[in-house]
C-alpha positions as CSV (number, residue, x, y, z in Angstrom):
1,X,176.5,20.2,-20.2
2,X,175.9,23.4,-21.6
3,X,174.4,22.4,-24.9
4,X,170.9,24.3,-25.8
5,X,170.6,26.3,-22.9
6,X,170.8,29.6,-24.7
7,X,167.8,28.0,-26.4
8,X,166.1,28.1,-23.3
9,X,167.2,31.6,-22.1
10,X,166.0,32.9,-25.7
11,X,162.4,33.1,-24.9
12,X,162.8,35.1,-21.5
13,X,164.8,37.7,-23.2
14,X,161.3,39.5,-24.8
15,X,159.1,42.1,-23.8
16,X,161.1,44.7,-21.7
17,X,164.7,43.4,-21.7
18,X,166.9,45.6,-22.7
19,X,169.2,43.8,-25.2
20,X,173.1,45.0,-25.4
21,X,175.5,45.0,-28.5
22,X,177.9,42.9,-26.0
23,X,174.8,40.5,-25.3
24,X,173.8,40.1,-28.9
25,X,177.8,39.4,-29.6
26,X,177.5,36.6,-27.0
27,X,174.6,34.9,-28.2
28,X,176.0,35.3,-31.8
29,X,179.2,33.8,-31.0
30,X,177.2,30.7,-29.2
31,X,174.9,30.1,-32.1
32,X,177.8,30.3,-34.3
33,X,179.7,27.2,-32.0
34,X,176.3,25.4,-32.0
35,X,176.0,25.9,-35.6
36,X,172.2,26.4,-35.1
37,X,170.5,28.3,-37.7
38,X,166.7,28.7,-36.3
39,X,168.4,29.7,-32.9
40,X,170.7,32.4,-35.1
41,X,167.6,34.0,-36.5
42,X,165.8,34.1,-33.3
43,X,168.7,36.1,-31.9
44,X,169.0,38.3,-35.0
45,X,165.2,39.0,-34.9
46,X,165.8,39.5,-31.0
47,X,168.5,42.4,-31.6
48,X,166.6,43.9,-34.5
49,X,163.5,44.5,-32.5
50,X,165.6,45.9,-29.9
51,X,167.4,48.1,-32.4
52,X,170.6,46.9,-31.7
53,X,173.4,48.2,-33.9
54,X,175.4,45.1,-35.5
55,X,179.1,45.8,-35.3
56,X,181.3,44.4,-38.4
57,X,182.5,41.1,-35.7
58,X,178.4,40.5,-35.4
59,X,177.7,40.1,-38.6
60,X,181.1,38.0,-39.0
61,X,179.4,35.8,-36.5
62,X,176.2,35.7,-38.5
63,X,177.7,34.8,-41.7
64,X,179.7,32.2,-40.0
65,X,176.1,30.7,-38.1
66,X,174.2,31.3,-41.1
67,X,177.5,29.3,-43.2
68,X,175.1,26.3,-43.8
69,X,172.7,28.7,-45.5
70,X,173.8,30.3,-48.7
71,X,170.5,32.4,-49.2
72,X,170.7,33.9,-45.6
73,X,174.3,34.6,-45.8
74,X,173.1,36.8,-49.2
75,X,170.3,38.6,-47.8
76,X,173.1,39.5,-45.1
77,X,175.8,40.7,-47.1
78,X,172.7,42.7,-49.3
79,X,171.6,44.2,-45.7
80,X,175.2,45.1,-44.4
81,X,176.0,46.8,-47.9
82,X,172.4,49.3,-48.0
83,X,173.1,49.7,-43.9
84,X,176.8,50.8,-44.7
85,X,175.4,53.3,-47.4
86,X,172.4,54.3,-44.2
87,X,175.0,54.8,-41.4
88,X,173.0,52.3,-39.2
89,X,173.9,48.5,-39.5
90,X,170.7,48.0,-37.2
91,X,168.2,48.9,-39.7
92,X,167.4,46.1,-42.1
């Protein structure tokens, strides 16, 4: 079984480890299957203090893990719309 073990691979990913746009997309795409909110935000706050730029399928993949979450799915669409106008989806 497969179930949670991103959950346990979250925590080793700190410190030095550089974090990909291709990794982040991964881990995205698994929280969105898991439908696991905490473990999406984790992984955003991962990527965002790795300044990781958020292509337009990550933050389809956040929407759709944050799609039990109405006020996170907001505060997304607000932080993809000021990023667009910025040039960097990264910065929030």
């Amino acid at each position: 079984m497969q179930e949670h073990r991103l959950e346990k691979l979250l925590p080793e990913r700190t410190g030095t480890t550089l974090v990909s746009e291709e990794v982040v997309h991964m881990l995205l795409a698994e929280c969105a299957r898991q439908s696991e909110s905490s473990l999406t935000q984790r992984v955003e706050k991962l990527a965002r203090e790795h300044d990781v730029t958020f292509a337009d399928q990550s933050y389809g993949l956040l929407v759709k893990a944050y799609s039990g979450d109405p006020s996170r799915v907001s505060a997304l669409q607000c932080t993809s719309c000021c990023a667009a106008g910025s040039g960097n989806r990264g910065d929030a």
